[in-house]
N, C-alpha and C positions, 0 to 999 in steps of 0.2 A: 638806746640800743644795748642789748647784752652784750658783753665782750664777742664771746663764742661766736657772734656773725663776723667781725670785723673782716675776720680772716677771708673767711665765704664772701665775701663781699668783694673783696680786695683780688680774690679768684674769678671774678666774673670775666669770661670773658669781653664782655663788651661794656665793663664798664664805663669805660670813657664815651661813648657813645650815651650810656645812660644818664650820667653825669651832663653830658649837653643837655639832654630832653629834661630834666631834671629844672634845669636852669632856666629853658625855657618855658616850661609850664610854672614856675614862680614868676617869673617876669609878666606872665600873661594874668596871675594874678591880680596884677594894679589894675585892670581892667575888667576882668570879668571873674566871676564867684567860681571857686573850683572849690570841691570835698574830696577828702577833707580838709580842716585846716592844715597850713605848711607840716607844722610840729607834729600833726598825727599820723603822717601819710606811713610813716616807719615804724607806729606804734607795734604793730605785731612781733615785731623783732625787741620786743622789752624781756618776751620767754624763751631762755637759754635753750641752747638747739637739745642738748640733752634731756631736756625736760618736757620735750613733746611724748605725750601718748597722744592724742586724736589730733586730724586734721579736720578742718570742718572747709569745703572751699565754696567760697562765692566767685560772683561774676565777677563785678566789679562795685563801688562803692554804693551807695543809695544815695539819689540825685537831688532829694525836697531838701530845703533849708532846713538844718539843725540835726539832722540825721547821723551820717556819716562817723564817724569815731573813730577811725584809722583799724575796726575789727570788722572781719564778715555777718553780716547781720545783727550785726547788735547795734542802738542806739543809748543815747546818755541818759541817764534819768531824766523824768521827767516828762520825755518825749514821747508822742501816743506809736505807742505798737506800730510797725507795717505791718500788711496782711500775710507775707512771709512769717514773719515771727510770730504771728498768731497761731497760723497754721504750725508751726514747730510747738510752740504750749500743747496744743490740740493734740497731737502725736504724743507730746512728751505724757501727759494727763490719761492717753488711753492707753499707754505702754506701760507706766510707771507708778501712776496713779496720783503726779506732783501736778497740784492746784497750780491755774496756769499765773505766771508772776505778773504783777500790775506795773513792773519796769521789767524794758526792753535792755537793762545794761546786761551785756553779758560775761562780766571781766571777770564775776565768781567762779564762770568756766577756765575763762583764759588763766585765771591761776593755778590751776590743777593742771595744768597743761595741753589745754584745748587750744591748736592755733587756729585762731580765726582768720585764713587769708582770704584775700582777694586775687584774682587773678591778674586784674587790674586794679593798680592803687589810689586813680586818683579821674574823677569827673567831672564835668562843670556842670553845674545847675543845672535844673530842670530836663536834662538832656542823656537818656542813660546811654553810656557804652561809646559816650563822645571821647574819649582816651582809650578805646580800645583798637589804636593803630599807631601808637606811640612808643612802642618796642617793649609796655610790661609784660605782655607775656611772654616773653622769652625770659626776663629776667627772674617770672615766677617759677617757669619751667624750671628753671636752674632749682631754684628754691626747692622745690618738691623732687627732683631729683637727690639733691644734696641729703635732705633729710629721709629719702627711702634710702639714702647708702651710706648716712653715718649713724644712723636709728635702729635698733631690731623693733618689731611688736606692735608697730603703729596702724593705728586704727584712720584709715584715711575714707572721709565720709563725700561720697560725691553724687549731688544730687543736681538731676537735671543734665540734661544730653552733654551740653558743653562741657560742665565739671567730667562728664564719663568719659569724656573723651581723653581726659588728663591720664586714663588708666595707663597708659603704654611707659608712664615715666616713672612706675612704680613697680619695686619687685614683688612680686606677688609670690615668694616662695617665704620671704620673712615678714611681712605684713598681713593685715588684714583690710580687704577694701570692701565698704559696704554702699552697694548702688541701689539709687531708688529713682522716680518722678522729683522735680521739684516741688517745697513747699509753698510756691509759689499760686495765688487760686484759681491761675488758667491751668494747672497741671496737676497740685493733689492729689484730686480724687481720683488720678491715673496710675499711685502705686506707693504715692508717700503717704500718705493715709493708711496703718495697717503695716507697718514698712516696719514697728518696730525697733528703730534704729537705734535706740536708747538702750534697752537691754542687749542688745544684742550687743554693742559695742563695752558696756561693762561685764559681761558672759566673757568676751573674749579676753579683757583687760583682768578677770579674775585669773582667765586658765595657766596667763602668761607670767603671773605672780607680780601683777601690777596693782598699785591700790587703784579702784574705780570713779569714775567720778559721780560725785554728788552735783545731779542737775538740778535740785532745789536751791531755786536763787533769793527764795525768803527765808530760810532758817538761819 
């Protein structure tokens, strides 16, 4: 974790409470498969709070063996596509014109300052959205508050009902929020398909004298 969270962290209020749940979802470990692994669960907090331009938010983690990687939609080399991420290439390809990548890693983004959250950090197998009554999202709401009020210019991408819902914890007088359909293939072709999301968020990321990011994950 980068320093710059410590603190945020250390402000949560509930943390001790999280700290429990924490403890006990490792403990339940030894027993049953949860994603991601222990050591990734905090990965997204490796990029320094000041170094966000885009937020990108997920659900919660993706639940098939070998997937998960402690980032929103992204998985590790190697590993075949989900059809979320497909559909995101497929967007990116007709926005942008970048050839859609043969790896689902998405860390080339996460460097440039793309945070890949989850709104829930942590799932057991096969079972999606089974951690989502375990107190993370309050802890993300913190998160996404924090970062709409120690951030100017951030580009917060929220796709699908649930992520729209997240709008209320962000200021919208110094950000940019950009809402779509999930890329998801029960929802696509309902607005994220056409949606553009990719230039538009480097359009904005220009205006505001930010470098943009480079979404080609092969060069």
């Amino acid at each position: 974790m980068d320093k710059s969270w410590k603190e945020i962290f250390k402000n949560y209020p509930k943390r001790e409470e999280l700290s429990i749940r924490i403890d006990e979802i490792n403990n339940k470990r030894k027993t049953t498969t949860i994603y991601p692994p222990e050591k990734l669960v905090f990965r997204v907090f490796d990029l320094p709070l000041k170094d966000i331009k885009v937020v990108i938010l997920g659900q919660d983690p993706y639940h098939n063996p070998g997937q998960a990687c402690g980032l929103s939609f992204s998985v590790n080399d190697g590993v075949p596509l989900p059809k979320s991420l497909i559909n995101i290439y497929k967007e990116l390809y007709d926005d942008l014109g970048i050839k859609p990548a043969k790896t689902g890693n998405l860390e080339k983004w996460f460097k440039q300052g793309v945070f890949l959250l989850n709104a829930v950090l942590t799932v057991e197998e096969n079972s999606p959205a089974s951690h989502s009554n375990l107190g993370w999202q309050d802890f993300t709401d913190y998160i996404i508050k924090t970062i709409s009020k120690e951030n100017n210019n951030v580009v917060f991408i929220l796709w699908g009902a649930y992520a729209r819902g997240k709008r209320k914890l962000i200021d919208q007088t110094k950000h940019k929020i950009i809402e779509s359909a999930h890329p998801s293939p029960l929802s696509a072709y309902r607005g994220f398909f056409g949606s553009k999301v990719f230039s538009e968020t480097n359009n904005y990321l220009k205006e505001v004298g930010k470098e943009p990011i480079d979404f080609n994950l092969e060069n």
